[in-house]
N, CA, C and O atoms as a MOPAC input file, in Angstrom:
PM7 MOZYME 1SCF
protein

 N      5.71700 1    25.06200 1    34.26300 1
 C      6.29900 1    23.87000 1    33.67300 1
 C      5.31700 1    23.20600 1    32.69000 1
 O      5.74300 1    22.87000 1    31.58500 1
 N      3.77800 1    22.95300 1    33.08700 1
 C      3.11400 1    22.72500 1    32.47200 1
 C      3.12300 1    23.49800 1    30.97600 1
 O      3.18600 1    22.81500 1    29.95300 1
 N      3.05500 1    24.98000 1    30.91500 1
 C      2.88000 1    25.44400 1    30.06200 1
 C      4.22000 1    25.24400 1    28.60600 1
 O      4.15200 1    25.38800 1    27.38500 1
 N      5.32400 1    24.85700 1    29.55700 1
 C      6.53800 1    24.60300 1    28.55200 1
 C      5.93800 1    23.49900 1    27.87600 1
 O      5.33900 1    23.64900 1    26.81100 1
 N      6.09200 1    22.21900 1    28.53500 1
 C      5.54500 1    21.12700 1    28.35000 1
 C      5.09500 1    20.96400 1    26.69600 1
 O      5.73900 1    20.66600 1    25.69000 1
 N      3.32500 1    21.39600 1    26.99700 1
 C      2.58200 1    22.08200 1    26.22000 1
 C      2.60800 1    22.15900 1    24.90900 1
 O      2.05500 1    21.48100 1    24.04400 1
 N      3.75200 1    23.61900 1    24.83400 1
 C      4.29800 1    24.07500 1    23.74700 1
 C      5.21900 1    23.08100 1    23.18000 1
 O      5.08500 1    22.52100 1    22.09100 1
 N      6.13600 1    22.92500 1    24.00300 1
 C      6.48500 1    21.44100 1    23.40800 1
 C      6.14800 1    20.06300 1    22.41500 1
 O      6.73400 1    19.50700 1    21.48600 1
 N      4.70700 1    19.82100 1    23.25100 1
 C      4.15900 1    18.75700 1    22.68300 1
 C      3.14000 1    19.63500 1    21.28500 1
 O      2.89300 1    19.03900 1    20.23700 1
 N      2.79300 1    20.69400 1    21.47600 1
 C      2.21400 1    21.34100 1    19.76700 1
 C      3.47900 1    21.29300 1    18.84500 1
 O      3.39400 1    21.03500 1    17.64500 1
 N      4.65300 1    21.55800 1    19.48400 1
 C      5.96000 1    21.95300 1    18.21800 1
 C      5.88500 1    20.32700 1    17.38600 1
 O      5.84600 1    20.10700 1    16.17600 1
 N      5.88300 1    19.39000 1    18.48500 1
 C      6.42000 1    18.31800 1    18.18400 1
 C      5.24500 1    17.68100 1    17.05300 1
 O      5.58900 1    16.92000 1    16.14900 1
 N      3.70100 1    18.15800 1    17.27800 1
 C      2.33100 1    17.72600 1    16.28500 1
 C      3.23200 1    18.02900 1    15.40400 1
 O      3.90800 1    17.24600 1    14.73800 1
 N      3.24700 1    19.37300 1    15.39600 1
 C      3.23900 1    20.04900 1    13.95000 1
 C      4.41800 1    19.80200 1    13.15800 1
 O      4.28300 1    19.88800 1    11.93700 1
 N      5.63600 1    19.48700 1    13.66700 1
 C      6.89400 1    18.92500 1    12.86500 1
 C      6.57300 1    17.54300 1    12.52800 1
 O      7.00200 1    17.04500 1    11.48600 1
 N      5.65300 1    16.72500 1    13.56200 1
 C      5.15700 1    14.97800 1    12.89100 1
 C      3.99700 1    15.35500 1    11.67400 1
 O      3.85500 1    14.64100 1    10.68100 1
 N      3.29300 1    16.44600 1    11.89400 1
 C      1.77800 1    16.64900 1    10.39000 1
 C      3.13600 1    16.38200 1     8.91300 1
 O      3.15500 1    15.55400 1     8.00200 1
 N      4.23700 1    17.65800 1     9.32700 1
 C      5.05000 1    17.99700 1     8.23600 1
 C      5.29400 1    16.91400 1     7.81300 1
 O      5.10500 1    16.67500 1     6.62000 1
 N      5.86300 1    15.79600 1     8.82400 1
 C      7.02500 1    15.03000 1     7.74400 1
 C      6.26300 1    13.96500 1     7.48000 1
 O      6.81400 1    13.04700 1     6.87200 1
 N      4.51700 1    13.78100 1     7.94200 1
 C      3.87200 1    12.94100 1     7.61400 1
 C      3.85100 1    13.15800 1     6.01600 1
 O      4.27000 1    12.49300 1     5.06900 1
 N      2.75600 1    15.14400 1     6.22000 1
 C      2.86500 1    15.02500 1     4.43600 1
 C      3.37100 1    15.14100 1     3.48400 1
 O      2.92900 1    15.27200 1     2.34300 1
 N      4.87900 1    15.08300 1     4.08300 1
 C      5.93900 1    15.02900 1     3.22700 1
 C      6.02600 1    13.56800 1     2.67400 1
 O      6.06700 1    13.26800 1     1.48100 1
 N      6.04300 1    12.86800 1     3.54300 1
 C      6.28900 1    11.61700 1     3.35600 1
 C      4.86700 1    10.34700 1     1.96000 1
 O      4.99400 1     9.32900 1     1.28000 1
 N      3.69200 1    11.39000 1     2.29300 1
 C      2.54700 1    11.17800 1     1.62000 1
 C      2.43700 1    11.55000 1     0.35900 1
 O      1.61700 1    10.98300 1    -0.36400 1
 N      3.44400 1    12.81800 1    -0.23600 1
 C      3.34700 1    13.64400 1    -0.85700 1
 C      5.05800 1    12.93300 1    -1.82400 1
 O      5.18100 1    13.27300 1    -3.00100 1
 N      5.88500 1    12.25800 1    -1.35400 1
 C      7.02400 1    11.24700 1    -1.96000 1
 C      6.44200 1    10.49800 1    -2.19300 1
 O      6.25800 1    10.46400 1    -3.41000 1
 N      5.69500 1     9.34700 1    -1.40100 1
 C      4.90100 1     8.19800 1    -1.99000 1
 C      3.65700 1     8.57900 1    -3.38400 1
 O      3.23800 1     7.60200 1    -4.00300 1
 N      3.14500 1     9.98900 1    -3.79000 1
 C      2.25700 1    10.18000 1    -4.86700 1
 C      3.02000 1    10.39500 1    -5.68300 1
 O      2.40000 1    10.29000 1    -6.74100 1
 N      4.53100 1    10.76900 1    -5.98100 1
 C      5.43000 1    11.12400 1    -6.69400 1
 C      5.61500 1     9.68800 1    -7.03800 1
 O      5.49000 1     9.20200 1    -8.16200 1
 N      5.93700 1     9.04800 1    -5.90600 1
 C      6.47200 1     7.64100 1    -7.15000 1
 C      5.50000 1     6.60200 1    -7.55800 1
 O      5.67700 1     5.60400 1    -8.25800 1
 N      4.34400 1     7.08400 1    -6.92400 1
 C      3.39000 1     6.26200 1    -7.95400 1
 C      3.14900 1     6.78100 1    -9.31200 1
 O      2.76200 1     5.99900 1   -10.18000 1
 N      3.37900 1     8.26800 1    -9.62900 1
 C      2.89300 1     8.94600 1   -10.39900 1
 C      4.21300 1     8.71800 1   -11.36700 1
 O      4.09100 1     8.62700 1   -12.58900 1
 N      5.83700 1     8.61100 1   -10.50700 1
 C      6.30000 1     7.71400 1   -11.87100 1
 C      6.63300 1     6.80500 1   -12.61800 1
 O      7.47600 1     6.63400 1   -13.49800 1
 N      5.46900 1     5.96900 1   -11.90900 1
 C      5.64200 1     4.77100 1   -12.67200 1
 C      5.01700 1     4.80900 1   -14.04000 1
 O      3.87600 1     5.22300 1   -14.24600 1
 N      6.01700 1     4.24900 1   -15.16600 1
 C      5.57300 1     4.58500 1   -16.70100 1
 C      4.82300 1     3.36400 1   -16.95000 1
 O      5.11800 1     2.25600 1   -16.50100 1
 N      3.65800 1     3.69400 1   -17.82800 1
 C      2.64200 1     2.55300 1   -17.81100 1
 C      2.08800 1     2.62100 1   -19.42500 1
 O      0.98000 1     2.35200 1   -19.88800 1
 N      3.51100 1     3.16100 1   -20.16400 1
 C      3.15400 1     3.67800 1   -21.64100 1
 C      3.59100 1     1.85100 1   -21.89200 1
 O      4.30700 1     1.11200 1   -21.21600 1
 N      2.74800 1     1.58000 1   -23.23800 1
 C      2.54400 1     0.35100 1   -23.79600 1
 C      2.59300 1     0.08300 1   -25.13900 1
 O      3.00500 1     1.01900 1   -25.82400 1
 N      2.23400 1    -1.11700 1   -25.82100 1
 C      1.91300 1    -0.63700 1   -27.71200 1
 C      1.83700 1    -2.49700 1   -27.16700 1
 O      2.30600 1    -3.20500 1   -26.27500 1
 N      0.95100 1    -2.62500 1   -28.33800 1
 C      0.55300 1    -3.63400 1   -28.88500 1
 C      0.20000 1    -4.16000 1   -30.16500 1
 O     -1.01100 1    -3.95000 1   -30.23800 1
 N      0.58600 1    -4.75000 1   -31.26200 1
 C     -0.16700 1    -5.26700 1   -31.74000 1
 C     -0.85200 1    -6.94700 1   -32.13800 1
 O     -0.32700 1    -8.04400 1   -31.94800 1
 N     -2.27900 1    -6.58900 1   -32.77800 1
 C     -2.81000 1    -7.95900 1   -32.91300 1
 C     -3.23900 1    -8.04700 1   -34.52000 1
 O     -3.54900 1    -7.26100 1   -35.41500 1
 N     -3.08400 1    -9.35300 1   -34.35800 1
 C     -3.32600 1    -9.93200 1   -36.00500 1
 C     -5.10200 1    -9.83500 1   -36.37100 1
 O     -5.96100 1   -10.35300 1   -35.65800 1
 N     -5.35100 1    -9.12900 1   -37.51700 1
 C     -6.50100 1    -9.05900 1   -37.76400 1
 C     -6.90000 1   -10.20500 1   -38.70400 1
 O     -5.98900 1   -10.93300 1   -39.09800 1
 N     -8.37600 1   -10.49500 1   -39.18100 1
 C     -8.71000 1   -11.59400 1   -39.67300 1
 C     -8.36000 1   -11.30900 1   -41.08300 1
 O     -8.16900 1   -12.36700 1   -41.68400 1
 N     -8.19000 1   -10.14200 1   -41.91400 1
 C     -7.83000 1    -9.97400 1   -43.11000 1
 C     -6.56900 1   -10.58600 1   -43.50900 1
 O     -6.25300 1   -10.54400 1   -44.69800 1
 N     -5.75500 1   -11.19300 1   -42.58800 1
 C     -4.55800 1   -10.72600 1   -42.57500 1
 C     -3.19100 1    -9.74700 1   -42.24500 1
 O     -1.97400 1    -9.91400 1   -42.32400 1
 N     -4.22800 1    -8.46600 1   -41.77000 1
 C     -3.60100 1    -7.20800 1   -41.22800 1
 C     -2.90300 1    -7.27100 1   -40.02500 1
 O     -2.27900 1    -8.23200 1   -39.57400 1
 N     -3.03900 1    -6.33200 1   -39.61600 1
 C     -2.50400 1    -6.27000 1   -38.27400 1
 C     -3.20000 1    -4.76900 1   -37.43100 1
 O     -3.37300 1    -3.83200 1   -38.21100 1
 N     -3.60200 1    -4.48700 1   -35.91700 1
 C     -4.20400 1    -3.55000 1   -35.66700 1
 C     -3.63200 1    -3.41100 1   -34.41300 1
 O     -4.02000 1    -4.11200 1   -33.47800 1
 N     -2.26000 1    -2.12100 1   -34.21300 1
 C     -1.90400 1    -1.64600 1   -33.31800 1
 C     -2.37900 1    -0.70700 1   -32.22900 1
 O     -2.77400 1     0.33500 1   -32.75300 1
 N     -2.44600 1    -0.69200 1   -31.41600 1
 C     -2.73700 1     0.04400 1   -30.12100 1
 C     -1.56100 1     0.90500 1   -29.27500 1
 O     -0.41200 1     0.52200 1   -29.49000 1
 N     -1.70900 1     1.91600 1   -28.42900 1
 C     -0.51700 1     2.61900 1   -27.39300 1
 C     -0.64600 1     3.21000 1   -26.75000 1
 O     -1.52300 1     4.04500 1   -26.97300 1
 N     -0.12300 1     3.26600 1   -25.81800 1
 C     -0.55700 1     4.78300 1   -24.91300 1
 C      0.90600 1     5.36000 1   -24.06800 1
 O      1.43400 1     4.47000 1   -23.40000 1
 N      1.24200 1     6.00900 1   -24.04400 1
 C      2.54500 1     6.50100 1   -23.54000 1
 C      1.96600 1     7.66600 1   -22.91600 1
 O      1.31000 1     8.60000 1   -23.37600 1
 N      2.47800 1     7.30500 1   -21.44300 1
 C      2.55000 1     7.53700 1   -20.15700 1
 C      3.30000 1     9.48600 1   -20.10100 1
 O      4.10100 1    10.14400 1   -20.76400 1
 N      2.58700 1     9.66000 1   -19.12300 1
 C      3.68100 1    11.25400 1   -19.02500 1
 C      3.18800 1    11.36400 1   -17.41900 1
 O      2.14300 1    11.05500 1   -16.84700 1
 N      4.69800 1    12.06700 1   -16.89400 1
 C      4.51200 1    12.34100 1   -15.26100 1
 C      4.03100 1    13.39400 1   -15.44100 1
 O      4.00200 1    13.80200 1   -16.60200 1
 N      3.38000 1    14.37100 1   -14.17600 1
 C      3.02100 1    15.39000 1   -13.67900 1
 C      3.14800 1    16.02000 1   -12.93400 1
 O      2.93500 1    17.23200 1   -12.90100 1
 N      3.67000 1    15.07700 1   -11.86300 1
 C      4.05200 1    15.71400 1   -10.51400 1
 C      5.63300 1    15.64700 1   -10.54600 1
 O      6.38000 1    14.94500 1   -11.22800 1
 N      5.99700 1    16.95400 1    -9.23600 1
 C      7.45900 1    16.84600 1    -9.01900 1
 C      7.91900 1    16.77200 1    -8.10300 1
 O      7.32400 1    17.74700 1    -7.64200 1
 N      8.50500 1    16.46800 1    -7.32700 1
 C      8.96600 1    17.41600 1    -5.79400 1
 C     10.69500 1    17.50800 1    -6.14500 1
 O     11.66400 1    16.78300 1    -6.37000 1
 N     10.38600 1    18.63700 1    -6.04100 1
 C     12.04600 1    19.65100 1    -6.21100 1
 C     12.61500 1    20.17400 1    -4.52900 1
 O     11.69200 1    20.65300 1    -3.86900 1
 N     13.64800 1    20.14400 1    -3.98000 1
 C     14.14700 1    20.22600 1    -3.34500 1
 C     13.70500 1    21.78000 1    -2.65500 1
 O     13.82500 1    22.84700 1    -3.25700 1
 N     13.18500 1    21.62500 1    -1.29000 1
 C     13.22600 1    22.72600 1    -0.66900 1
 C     11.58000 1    23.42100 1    -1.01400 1
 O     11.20700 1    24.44200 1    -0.43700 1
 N     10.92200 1    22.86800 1    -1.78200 1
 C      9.50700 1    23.21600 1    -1.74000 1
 C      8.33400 1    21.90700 1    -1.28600 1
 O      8.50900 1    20.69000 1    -1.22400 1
 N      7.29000 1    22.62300 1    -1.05600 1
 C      6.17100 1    22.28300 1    -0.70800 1
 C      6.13500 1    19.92900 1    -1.65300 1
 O      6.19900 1    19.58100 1    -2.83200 1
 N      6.04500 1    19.30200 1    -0.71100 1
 C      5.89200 1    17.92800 1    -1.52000 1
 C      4.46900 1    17.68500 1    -2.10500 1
 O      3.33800 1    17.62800 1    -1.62300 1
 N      5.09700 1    17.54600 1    -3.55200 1
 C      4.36200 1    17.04100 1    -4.83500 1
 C      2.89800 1    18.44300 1    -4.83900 1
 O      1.78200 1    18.14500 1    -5.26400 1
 N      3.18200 1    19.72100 1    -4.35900 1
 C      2.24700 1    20.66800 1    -4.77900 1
 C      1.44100 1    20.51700 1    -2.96900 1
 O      0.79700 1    21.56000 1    -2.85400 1
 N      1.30500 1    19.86100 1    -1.94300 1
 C      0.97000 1    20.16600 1    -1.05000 1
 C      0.81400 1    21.16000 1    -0.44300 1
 O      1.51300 1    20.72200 1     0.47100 1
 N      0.49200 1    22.28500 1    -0.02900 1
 C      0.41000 1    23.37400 1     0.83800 1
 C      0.26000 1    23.44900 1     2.46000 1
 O     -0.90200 1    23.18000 1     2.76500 1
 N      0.69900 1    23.60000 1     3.07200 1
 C      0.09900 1    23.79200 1     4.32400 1
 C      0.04500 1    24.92000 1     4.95200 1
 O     -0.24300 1    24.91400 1     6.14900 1
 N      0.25400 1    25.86700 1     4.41700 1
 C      0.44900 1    27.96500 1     4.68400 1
 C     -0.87600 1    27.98700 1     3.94300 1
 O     -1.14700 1    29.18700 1     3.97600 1
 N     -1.52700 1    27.59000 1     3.51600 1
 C     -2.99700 1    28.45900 1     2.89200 1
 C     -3.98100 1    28.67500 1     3.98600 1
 O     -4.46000 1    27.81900 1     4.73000 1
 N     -4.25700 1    30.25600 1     3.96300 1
 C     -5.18300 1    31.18700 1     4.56400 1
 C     -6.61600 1    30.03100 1     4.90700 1
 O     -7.07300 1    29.58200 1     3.85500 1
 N     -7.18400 1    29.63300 1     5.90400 1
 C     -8.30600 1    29.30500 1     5.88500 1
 C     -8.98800 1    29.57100 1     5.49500 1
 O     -9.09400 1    30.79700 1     5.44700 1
 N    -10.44100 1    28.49700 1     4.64400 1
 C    -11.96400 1    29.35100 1     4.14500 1
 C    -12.93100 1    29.19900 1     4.68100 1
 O    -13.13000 1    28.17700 1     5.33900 1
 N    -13.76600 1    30.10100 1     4.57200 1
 C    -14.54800 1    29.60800 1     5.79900 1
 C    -15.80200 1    28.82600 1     5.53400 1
 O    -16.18200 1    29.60400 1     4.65900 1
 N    -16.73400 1    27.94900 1     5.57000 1
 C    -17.20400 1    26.99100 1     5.44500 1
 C    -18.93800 1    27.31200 1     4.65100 1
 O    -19.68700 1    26.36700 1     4.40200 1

């Protein structure tokens, strides 16, 4: 009984690791899309004007049915 137990309580780690870094791996996705592209401009002393910008681009994805935002957890151990 013990030994069911056991196995039990490892199935249950390892399905809580998953949906932890699943859940870790959604939260880097939506920080990553938040757009933080900008433009500015300011009046120079000539009279001019001197614009600035930066436009934002995502990187990460999580697509349905794979690994979240590039996470792995199947990679071969290395050894130290």
């Amino acid at each position: 009984m013990l030994v069911l137990v056991s196995l039990g309580f490892l199935a249950g780690l390892a399905a809580l690791r998953d949906g932890i870094v699943q859940e870790i791996g959604d939260a880097a996705v939506a920080v990553d899309s938040l757009d933080q592209t900008y433009t500015f401009t300011v009046p120079t002393a000539g009279g001019g004007t001197q614009t600035s910008s930066f436009t934002d681009s995502t990187s990460l994805s999580d697509p349905a049915n794979a690994a979240p935002a590039g996470i792995v957890l199947d990679d071969a151990p290395v050894s130290e």
